[in-house]
NUDO-660479 format. One record per residue (C-alpha): residue in three letters; x, y negated, z negated. Coordinates in steps of 0.25 Angstrom, whole numbers, plus 2048, in hexadecimal, padded with zeros to 3 digits. Each point is the difference from the previous one (the first is absolute). Layout:
ALAXYZ ...
//
This chain:
UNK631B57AF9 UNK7F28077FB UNK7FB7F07FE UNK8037FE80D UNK7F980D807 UNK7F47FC7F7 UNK7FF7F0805 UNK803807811 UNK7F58097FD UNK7F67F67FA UNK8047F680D UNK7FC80C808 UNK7F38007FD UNK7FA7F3805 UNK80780580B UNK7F980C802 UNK7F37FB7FE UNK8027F4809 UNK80480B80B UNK7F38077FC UNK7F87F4801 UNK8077FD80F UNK80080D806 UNK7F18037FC UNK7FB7F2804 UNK809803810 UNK7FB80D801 UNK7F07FE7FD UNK8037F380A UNK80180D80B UNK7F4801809 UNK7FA80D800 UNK7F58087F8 UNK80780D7F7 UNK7F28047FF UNK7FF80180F UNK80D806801 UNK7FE80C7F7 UNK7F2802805 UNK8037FD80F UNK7F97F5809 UNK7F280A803 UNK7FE8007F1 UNK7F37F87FC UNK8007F27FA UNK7FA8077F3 UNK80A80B7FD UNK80A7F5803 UNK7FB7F77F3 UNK80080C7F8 UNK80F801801 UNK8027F27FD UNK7F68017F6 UNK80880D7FA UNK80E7FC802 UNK7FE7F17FC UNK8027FA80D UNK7F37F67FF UNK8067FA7F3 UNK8067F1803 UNK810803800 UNK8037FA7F6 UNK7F98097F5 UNK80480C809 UNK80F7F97FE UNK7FF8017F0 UNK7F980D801 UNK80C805807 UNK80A7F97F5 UNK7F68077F5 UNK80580C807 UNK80E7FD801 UNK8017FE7F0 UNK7FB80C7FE UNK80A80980A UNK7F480280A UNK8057FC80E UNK7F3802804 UNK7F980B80B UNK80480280E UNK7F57FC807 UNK80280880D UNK80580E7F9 UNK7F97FF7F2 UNK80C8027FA UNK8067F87F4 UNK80C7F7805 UNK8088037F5 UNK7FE810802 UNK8037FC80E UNK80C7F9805 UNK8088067F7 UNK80680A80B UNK8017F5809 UNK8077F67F6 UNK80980A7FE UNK80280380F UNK8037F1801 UNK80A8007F3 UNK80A80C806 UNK8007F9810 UNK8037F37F8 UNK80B8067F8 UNK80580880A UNK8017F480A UNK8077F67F4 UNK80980C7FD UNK8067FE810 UNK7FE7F3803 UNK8097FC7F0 UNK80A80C804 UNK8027FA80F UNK7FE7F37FF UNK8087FC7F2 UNK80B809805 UNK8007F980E UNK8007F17FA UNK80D8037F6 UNK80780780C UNK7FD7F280B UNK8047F97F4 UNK80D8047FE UNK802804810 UNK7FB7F1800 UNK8007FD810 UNK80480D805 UNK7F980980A UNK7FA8077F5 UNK7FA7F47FC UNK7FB7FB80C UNK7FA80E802 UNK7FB8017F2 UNK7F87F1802 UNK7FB80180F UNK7FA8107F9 UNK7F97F77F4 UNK7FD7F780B UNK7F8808807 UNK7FA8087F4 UNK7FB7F57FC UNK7FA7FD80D UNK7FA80F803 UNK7F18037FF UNK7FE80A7F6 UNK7F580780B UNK80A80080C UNK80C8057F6 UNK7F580A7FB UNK7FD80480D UNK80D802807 UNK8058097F4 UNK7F4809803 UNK80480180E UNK80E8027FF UNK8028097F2 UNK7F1808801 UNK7FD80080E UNK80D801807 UNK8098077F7 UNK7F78067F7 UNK8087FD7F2 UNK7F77FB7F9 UNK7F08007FF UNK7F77F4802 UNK7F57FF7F8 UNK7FC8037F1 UNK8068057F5 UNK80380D7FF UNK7FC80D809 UNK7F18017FD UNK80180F801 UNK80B8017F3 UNK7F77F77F9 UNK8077FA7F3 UNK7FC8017F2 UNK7FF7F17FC UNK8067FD7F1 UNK8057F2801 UNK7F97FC80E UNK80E7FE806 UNK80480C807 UNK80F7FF7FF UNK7FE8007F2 UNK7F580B800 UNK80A809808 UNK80C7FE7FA UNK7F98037F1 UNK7FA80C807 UNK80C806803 UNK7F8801810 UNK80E7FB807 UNK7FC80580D UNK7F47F67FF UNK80A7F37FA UNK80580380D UNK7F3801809 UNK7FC7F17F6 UNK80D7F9804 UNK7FE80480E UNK7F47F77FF UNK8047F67F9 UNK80C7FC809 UNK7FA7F980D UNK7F67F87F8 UNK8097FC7F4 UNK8087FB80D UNK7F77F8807 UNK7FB7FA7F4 UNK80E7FF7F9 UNK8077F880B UNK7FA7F17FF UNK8038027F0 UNK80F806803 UNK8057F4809 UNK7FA7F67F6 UNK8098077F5 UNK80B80180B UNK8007F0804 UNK7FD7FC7F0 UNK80C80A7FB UNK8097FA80B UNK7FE7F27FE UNK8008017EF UNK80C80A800 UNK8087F580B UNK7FC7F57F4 UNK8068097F4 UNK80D804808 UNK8057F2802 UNK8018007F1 UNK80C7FF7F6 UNK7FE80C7F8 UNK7FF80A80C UNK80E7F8805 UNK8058037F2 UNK7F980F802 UNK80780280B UNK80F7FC7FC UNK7FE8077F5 UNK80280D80A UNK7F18057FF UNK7FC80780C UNK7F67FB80A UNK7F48097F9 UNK8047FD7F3 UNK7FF7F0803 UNK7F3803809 UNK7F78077F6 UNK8077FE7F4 UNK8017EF7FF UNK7FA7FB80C UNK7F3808803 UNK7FA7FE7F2 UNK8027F0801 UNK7FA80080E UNK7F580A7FD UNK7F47F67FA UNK7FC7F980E UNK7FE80E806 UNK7F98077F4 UNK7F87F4803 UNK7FD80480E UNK7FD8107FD UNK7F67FC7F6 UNK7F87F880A UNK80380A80B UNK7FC80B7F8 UNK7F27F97FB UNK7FF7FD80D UNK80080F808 UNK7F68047F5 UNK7F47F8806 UNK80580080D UNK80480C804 UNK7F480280A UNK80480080C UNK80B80C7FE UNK7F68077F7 UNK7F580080C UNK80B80580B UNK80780A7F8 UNK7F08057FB UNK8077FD7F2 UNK7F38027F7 UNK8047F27F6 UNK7FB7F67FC UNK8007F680B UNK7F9809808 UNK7F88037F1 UNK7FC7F1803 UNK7FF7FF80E UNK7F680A803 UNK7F87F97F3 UNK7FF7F4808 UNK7FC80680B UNK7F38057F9 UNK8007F37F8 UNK8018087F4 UNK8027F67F7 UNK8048067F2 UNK80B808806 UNK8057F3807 UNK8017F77F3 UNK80680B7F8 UNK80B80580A UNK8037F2801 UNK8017FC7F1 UNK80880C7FE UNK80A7FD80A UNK8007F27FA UNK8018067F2 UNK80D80A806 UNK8057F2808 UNK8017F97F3 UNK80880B7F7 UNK80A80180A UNK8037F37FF UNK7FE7FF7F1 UNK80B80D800 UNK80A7F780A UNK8007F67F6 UNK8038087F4 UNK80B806808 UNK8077F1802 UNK8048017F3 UNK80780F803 UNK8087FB80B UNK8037F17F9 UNK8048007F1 UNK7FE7F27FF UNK7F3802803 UNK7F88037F2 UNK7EF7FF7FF UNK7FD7FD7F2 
//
């Protein structure tokens, strides 16, 4: 096992650097001047060089490309260059704001969706499972920004359960440990703010949640229909075990590889794309952390919200595939 972690770890790094190497070549490939950006257009031609000169700008791309990996070696993400901030000081709060609505949403869309398939696959073509597909249907099919949007309407606006923007009530403010608030509260002993924190996190871990829910839902179905046709779970069952029994004790685990599969990619996927839920929700992550860097062509924050969200991408699915071996004995990495 520890062979194996250390040859997935050492593939990882070409991967890395290619994806370094891509997204610094794609994003210096965007029109616009930084310089003029963070000066403003009524700033002179003189100062404007000056902050090429300052921050590197005039340098052919690639010596600013192995000045930026000479940084990355040494733990320096680099300098924001419209707050002056360092990057890694920086999006901490905001990747941590990403990492609890990710969570929160895998948590929903894993509980609904796994328990949804099992229960259309063994009500197979009944009206629940009609219902249950035509729902995973049309999750699947739902824009995250209309979804967003209706469950601020219908649960802020109209019957006023639930808030629709932020994290928590900016005038309780909380007192950050972890970075992920549920966490924070609950280690606080502050119950009354866990509850204000799940408050928030319900409409956006939702909306983003429900593509990822009726994924699981149609993969759990159609893996858990394969499984059930087999001749243990016929033996199981004249054996005289009960239906939960056969369900999560012999046929889930057999069936569960195809959708650990899916959660992995789903999960690395909410992490970079996250953005549009983050902007209508005003949820301060790092898609919008991103977003508003390529806005003012900022382009240190850009390369290293994307390499980390590539980095976090590829440990998932590096987790996923140590967790084959947990769910399939016959499966050994040596």
């Amino acid at each position: 096992m520890n062979s194996y972690i250390v040859k997935r770890v050492l593939v990882l790094l070409p991967v890395l650097l290619g994806m370094t190497l891509i997204v610094f070549s794609i994003i210096h490939a965007i029109p616009g001047d930084p310089a003029e950006t963070i000066l403003g257009q009524k700033a002179t031609e003189q100062s404007k060089q000056a902050l090429r000169d300052q921050l590197g700008l005039d340098k052919p791309w690639f010596q600013q490309y192995f000045a930026y990996l000479g940084d990355l070696v040494k733990g320096d993400l680099g300098t924001s260059i419209r707050t002056k901030i360092p990057i890694a000081q920086e999006i901490v709060p905001y990747l941590t704001a990403t990492l609890e609505l990710t969570m929160a949403s895998m948590l929903f869309a894993v509980i609904i969706g796994v328990n949804a398939g099992i229960v259309s696959a063994w009500k197979h073509n009944s009206w629940f499972d009609y219902c249950c597909m035509v729902i995973a249907l049309v999750g699947v099919s739902m824009p995250i920004f209309w979804l967003g949007l209706m469950e601020q309407w219908l649960f802020a606006n109209k019957l006023h359960w639930l808030p629709s923007i932020g994290r928590m009530n900016a005038r309780d403010p909380i007192e950050a440990i972890t970075g992920l608030y549920v966490l924070d509260t609950m280690i606080a002993g502050r119950w009354d703010q866990l509850w204000t924190v799940t408050k928030h996190l319900l409409l956006p871990s939702i909306a983003l949640g429900t593509i990822p829910m009726a994924v699981i839902a149609r993969m759990t179905r159609s893996s858990m229909l394969e499984v059930m046709s087999s001749d243990y779970i016929r033996t199981a069952k004249a054996k005289g075990l009960g239906p939960f029994f056969v369900i999560y004790g012999h046929a889930l685990k057999n069936a569960f590889i195809p959708v650990l599969t899916v959660i992995g990619i789903q999960t690395g996927s909410l992490l970079g794309g996250a953005v549009l839920t983050e902007t209508i929700f005003a949820w301060p992550g790092v898609g919008r952390y991103i977003y508003e860097a390529i806005s003012s062509r900022d382009y240190p924050v850009i390369q290293s919200g994307i390499l980390i969200v590539a980095f976090f991408f590829v440990v998932i699915n590096l987790i996923v595939d140590l967790l084959y071996a947990v769910f399939d004995p016959r499966i050994s990495y040596k």
